[in-house]
Phi, psi and omega in degrees: 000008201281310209278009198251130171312184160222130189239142141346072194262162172300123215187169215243137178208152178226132164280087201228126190033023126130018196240183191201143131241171186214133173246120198245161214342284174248027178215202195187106191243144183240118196237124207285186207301324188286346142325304172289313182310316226267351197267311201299330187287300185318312221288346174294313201138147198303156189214153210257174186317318185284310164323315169294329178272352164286337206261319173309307180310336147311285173341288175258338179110178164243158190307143184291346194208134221036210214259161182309281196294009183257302197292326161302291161343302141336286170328267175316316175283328170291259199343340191250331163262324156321008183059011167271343178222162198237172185234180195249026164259356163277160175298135196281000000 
């Protein structure tokens, strides 16, 4: 999954003190900071995984405990099962 983009879907979102809520079809999801940072970057245009854990690791730092890239990972998957971001071998 590493070399592969992550794209954006579409969604309604208010940002407030560095957390989002969002609203995707019928529900309303609250997403802590590093999730937003990851929606505002996708909102530039798609990015491949490794773009993203340089940028956070810029953003935040690394985790006091395990790995950057285990916690991006994380990250990308909730978000792809909640239907906010698609990776780019699945169908959009």
């Amino acid at each position: 999954a590493e070399a592969q983009d992550l794209v954006i879907q579409e969604d309604q979102r208010l940002a407030v003190d560095g957390e989002s809520l969002v609203l995707l079809d019928d529900k309303v999801l609250r997403l802590g900071p590093v999730a937003t940072v990851v929606l505002q970057l996708l909102d530039d245009g798609p990015r491949s995984q490794a773009q993203l854990t340089a940028a956070l690791e810029d953003e935040f730092g690394t985790p006091p405990a395990g790995s950057l890239r285990d916690a991006v990972e994380e990250q990308l998957n909730g978000l792809a099962t909640a239907g906010l971001i698609t990776r780019g071998d699945e169908p959009a």
